[in-house]
N, C-alpha and C positions, 0 to 999 in steps of 0.2 A: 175758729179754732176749736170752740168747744163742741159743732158739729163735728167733726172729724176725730175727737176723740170720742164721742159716744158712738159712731158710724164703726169705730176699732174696740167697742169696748169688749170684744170675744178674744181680740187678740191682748187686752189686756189681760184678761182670765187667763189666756192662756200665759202672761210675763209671769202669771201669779205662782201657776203650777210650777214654772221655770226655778221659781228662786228655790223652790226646797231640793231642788236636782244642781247636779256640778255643772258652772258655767263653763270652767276649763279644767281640764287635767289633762298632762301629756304621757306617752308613751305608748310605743310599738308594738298593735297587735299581731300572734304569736305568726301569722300568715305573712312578714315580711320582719322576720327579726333581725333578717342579716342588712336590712335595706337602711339605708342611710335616714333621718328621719325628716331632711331637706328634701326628699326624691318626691320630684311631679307625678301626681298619678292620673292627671287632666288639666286639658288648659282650654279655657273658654275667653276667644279671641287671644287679648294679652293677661287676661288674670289664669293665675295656675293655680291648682287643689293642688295640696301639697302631702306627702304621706302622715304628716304629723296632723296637719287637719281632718282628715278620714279616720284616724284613728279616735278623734274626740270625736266626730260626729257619732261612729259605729258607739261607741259606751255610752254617748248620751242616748241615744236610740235605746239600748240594752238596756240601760235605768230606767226609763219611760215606756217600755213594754214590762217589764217586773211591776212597775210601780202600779200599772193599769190591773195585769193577770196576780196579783200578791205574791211575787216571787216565784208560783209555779210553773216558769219557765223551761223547759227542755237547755241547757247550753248548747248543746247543738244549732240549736239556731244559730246563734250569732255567730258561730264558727263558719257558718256556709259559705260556698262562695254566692250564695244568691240574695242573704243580708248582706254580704260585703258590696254587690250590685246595685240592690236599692238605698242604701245609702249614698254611696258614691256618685249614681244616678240624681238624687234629690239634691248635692251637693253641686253638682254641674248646676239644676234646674236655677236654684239659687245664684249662683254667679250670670248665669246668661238675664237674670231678670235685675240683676244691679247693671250688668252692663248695656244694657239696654235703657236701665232709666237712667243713667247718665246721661245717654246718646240723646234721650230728649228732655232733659235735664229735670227730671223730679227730683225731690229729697226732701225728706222730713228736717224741717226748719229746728232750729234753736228752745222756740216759742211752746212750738208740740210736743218735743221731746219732754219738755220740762213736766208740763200739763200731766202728760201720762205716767213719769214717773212718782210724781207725787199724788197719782190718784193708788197707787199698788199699796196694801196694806204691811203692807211685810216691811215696808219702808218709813212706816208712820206709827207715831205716838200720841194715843186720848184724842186721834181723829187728824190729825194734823202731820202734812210732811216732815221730818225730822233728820237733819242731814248727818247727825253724827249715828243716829241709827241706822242710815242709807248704808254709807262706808263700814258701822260694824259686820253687818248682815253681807255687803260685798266681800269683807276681808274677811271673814268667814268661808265662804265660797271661792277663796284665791283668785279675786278680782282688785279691781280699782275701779273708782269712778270712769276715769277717762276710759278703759276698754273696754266698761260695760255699759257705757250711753254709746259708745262704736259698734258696738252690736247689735244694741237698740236701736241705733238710726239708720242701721242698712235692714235690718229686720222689717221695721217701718214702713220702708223704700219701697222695698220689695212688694209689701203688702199694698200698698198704695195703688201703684201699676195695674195689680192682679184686679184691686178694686175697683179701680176705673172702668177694666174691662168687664169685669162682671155686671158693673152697672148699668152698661149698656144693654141688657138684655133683659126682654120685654116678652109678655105671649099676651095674647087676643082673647077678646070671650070667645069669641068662633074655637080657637085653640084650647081653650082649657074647657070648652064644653064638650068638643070630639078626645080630647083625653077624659076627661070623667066619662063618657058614655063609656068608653075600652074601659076604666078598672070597675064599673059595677055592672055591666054585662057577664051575664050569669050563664055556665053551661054546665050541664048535667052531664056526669062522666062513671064509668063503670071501670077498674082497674083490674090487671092481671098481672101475676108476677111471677117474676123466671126467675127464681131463687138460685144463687151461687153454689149453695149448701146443698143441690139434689147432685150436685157433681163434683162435691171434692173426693170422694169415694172413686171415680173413675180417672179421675188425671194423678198421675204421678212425678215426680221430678228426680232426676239423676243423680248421682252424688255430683259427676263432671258440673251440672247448671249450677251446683251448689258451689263449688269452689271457682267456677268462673267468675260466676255474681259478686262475690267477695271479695276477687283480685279487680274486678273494675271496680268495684265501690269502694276501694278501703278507706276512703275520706270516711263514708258512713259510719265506721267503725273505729274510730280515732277516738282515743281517750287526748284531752285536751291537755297541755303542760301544769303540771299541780305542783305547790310546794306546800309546808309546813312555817310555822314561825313562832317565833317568841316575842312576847311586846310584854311592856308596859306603859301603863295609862294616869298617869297625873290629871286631877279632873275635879279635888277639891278648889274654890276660889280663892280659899286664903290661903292655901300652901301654894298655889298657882302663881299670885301674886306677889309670894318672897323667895320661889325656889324655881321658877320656871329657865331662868339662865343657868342656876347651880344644874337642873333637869340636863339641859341643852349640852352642857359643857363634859355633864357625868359619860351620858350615852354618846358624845363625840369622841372623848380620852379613852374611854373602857371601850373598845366598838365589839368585843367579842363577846362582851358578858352582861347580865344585868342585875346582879347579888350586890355590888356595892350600893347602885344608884337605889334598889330595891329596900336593901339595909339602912340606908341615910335619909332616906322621905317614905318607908315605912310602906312600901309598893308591892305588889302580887304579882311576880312571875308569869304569866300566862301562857299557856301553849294551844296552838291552832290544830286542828285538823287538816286535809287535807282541802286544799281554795285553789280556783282556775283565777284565772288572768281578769274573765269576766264577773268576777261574783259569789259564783256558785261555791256553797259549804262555807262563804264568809260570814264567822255571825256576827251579828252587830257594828262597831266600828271600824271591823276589820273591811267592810264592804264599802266604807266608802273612797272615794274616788282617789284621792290624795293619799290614803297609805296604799291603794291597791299599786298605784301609779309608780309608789317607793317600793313594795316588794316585789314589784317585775318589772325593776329598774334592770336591764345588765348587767351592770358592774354591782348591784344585788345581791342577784343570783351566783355573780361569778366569785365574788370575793366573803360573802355571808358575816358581813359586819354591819353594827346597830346604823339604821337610818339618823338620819337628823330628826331633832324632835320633831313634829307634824301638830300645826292646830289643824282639826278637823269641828272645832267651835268653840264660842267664847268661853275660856279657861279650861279648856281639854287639851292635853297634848299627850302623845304618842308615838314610841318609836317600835321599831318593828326588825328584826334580825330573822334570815332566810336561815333554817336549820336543814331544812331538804328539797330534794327536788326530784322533780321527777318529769323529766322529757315528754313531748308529745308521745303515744307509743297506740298501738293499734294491736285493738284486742284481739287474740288469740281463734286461730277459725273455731277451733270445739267449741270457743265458750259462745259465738254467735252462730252455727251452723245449723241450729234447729230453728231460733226465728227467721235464718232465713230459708232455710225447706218450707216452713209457712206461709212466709211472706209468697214465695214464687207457686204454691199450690192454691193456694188461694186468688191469686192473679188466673191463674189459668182455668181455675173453675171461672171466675168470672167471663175470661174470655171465649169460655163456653157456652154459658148461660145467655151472653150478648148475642151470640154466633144463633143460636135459640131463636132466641128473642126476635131478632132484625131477621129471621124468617120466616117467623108466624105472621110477622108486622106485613111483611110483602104480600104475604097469601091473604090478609085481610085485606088490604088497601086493594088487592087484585078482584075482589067481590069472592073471593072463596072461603070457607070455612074451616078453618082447622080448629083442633079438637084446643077450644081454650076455656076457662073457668074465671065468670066475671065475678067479681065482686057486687054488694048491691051500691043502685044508682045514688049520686048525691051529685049536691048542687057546689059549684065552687068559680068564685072571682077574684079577680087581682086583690081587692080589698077582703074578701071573704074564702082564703086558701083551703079554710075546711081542714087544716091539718100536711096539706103539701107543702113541700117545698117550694121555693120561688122557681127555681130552674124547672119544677113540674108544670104550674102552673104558665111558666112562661112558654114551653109546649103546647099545653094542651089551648093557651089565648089563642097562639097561633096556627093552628090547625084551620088548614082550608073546610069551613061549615054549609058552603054552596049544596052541599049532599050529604045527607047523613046515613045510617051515623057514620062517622070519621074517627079514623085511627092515628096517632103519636105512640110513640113512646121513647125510651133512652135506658142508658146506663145508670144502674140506680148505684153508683160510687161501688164500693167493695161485697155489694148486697145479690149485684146480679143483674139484672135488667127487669123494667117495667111498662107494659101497653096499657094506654089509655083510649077506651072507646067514649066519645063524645056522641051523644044520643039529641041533646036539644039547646037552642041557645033561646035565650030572653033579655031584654032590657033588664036592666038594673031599678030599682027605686030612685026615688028623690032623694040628694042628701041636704043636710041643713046645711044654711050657710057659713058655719064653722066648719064642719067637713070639708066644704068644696074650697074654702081657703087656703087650710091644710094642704090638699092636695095640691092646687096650686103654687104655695111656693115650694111644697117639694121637687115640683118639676122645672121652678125656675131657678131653683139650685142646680139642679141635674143640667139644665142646659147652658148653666152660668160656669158650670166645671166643665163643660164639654166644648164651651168658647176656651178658659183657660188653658183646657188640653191642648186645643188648635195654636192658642198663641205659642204656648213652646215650641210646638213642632214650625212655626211660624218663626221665632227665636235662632231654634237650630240651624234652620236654613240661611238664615240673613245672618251670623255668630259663626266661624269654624270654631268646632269643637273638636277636640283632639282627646284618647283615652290611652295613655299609657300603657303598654301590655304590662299585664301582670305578674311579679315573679314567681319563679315556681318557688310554693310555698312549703317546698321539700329539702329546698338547694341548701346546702348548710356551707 
C-alpha cells in the first residue's frame, strides 16, 4: 500500500497544486451559449462528455495556465477552437483509459485512497489528517467528501493503468551507450543566414489581401463577451457569523440594489471594470470560479439582479449584480488593418527569404558554390547546443556526415531562413556517472510517453469514440 503511494507521490503534488484551483464550477462557455448544458459533445464506448463537463475542464485548464504564466495570459487562447480541441481531446483520453481499466478491472481500493488523502497537507493539522479541516477546505471549493474521493479514485485509476504501462519499459546498456554516443558527439558548423528583413522593402501586400485576411479570420479579431458589476463583500468573521443569513436574505429581497444591505452591515459598494467569462480584468475575488460562474450565469446577464450570496472562503461572502454587458463583438477592420498589413508582409518576406535560402542550399549540396558568407566555426552537440535551438541542432545531428563538409538548413521562424555547413564530426568525452543517469532516465521517460502514446491510440481502436459536431458558435 504504501509502495504504491510513494510510487504516486508526484501525483500527489500534483492533488496538492489541485486544492488551491476549483474543483468544480459550472457554466456555459461563451462558444455554445445557446446549447443545452446536458448536450454530448463525445462518447467513449457508453460514457458521454457532456457540455457542461468540457466547460469545467476548459476553466480548469485556464486557471492552471494563468497560475503557471502569472496571469499573463493572452484570453484569446482559451477562446480558440484549438484550446477547446485539446481539452476535449484530453477529456476523451481520460474516459477511454477509465473504460478500459474497468474492462480489466483495476481501481484504486478503499485502503489507498485513504492513505493518500491524508498524506495532502492542505488537509492536515500539527502534521496529522484532520477530517473537519478535510470538508472545511472541500466546502470551500464547492465540494463534498463523497465527490471528491470520486475524483480521486478515477483520477487514481487512470494513473495506475498509465503506470503499469510505463513500467514495463526498460533500455539496455548497449542502448543507452549508442544514445549517449548521439548526444555528445560533437560537430563543428559554420552558419549563414537569409534574413527576412533584406526583403520586406520588396514585397508588398494589397489592400484586397488585407480585407480578405480579415473576413476569413474574424474569429482572430473577436473581442470576447465582457460585463461590468457591482458586489459586495462580507469577510469580517464576526459579522460573518451574526449576519451571514441577515447578508443572504438582504441581497435576495433587494435583488436590484445594494445601499440598504451596504447601510445595515456598514459595506462598500464596489464596481468592476470590464471582466470576460474567462478571467481576464477580474481583480481579486472577482476571478474566482464561483462568482465568475454567477455573473455569466444567463439568467445573470438577462435579468441583472444580486446573485445569491457566494462563499468563495471561510467567512467571505459575496454577491455580485450584472450592471452591463457587452456581447461578443469583432473589432473594427481600421482598428486591425495595419497589424494585419504586417502581419502578411512579413510572412511573405519570409517566404522569400526561405525561397532564397532552399536554393543556395541545393546549389551547395550540388558541390557548387554560391556566393554565401559563413560565419566562424564552432563546435556544437545535443548536450552542448552552443546557443542553437533544439530544432537547429536537431538538423544539423542529422545531416548525412559520410562527406564533408555537409549542408542543412530550415526556416528560422519569422527571422527568415538559416544554412548550416557541418565541416567535422568527433566523439564526444566521457560523461560521469551522474550525467549518464540523467540522460538515461530522460530517455526512458521519452519512451515510457511514447508506449502511453501508442496505448491511446491502441485504446481508440479497441473504444468507439464518437465527437459531437460542434455548434456553430455564431448561431444565436
Amino acid at each position: 500500500m504504501f509502495d504504491l503511494v510513494n510510487k504516486h507521490r508526484k501525483f500527489v503534488q500534483i492533488l496538492l497544486a489541485l486544492i488551491t484551483l476549483p474543483f468544480a464550477f459550472w457554466g456555459v462557455d461563451s462558444y455554445f451559449k445557446d446549447a443545452a448544458s446536458t448536450d454530448e459533445v463525445a462518447r467513449v464506448g457508453s460514457s458521454k462528455v457532456t457540455l457542461q463537463q468540457l466547460d469545467v475542464a476548459m476553466r480548469e485548464r485556464a486557471d492552471q495556465i494563468r497560475a503557471r504564466q502569472g496571469g499573463s495570459v493572452d484570453a484569446k487562447l482559451f477562446e480558440s477552437p484549438e484550446f477547446r480541441q485539446s481539452v476535449l481531446n484530453e477529456l476523451v483520453e481520460q474516459r477511454l483509459l477509465l473504460v478500459e481499466s474497468e474492462r480489466l478491472g483495476i481501481a484504486a481500493n478503499d485502503v489507498i485512497l485513504r492513505e493518500l488523502i491524508a498524506q495532502i497537507p492542505a488537509f492536515q493539522e500539527n502534521g496529522q489528517f484532520s477530517p473537519a479541516k478535510y470538508e472545511q477546505v472541500l466546502r470551500a471549493q464547492g465540494m463534498t467528501p463523497s465527490s471528491f474521493e470520486q475524483n480521486l479514485r478515477r483520477d487514481l485509476t487512470r494513473q495506475m493503468l498509465v503506470s503499469g504501462v510505463a513500467a514495463t519499459t526498460q533500455i539496455s546498456k548497449t542502448q543507452l551507450n549508442q544514445i549517449i554516443d548521439a548526444e555528445t558527439q560533437e560537430r563543428d558548423i559554420a552558419i549563414s543566414q537569409v534574413p527576412a528583413s533584406d526583403y520586406l522593402k520588396s514585397v508588398s501586400v494589397e489592400d484586397d489581401a488585407v480585407r480578405q485576411f480579415y473576413e476569413a479570420n474574424g474569429r482572430q479579431f473577436q473581442l470576447p463577451e465582457q460585463v461590468r458589476v457591482s458586489y459586495v463583500v462580507l469577510s469580517d468573521p464576526k459579522v460573518v457569523a451574526k449576519e451571514s443569513e441577515n447578508f443572504s436574505n438582504m441581497v435576495y429581497e433587494q435583488s436590484d440594489t445594494y445601499k440598504d444591505v451596504a447601510r445595515a452591515l456598514n459595506l462598500k459598494v464596489e464596481e468592476s471594470g470590464w471582466i470576460s467569462a474567462n478571467g481576464q480584468g477580474a481583480p481579486g475575488i472577482l476571478a474566482n470560479p464561483k462568482v465568475l460562474q454567477a455573473i455569466f450565469n444567463p439568467a445573470s446577464l438577462k435579468d441583472r439582479r444580486n446573485s445569491a450570496a457566494i462563499e468563495v472562503a471561510p467567512n467571505v461572502l459575496i454577491s455580485v449584480r450584472v450592471t452591463d454587458y457587452q456581447p461578443v463583438t469583432l473589432r473594427p477592420y481600421d482598428s486591425v488593418s495595419g497589424e494585419i498589413r504586417t502581419y502578411l508582409q512579413r510572412k511573405a518576406a519570409v517566404e522569400k527569404a526561405t525561397s532564397v535560402g532552399e536554393a543556395r542550399l541545393a546549389e551547395l549540396q550540388a558541390g557548387k558554390a554560391p556566393s554565401v558568407t559563413w560565419s566562424a566555426v564552432k563546435a556544437v552537440s545535443r548536450l552542448q547546443p552552443n546557443g542553437l535551438s533544439p530544432d537547429a541542432v536537431q538538423k544539423i545531428s542529422g545531416v548525412d556526415t559520410s562527406k564533408l563538409p555537409a549542408y542543412t538548413g530550415g526556416q528560422a521562424g519569422t527571422e527568415g531562413y538559416v544554412l548550416f555547413k557541418v565541416s567535422a564530426v568527433r566523439a564526444g568525452g566521457k560523461l560521469p556517472d551522474e550525467k549518464r543517469a540523467q540522460i538515461a532516465a530522460a530517455y526512458q521517460q521519452s519512451v515510457q510517453q511514447a508506449d502511453v502514446a501508442s496505448l491511446m491510440v491502441a485504446l481508440r481502436n479497441q473504444h468507439p469514440v464518437k465527437i459531437a459536431k460542434r455548434p456553430d458558435a455564431d448561431a444565436k
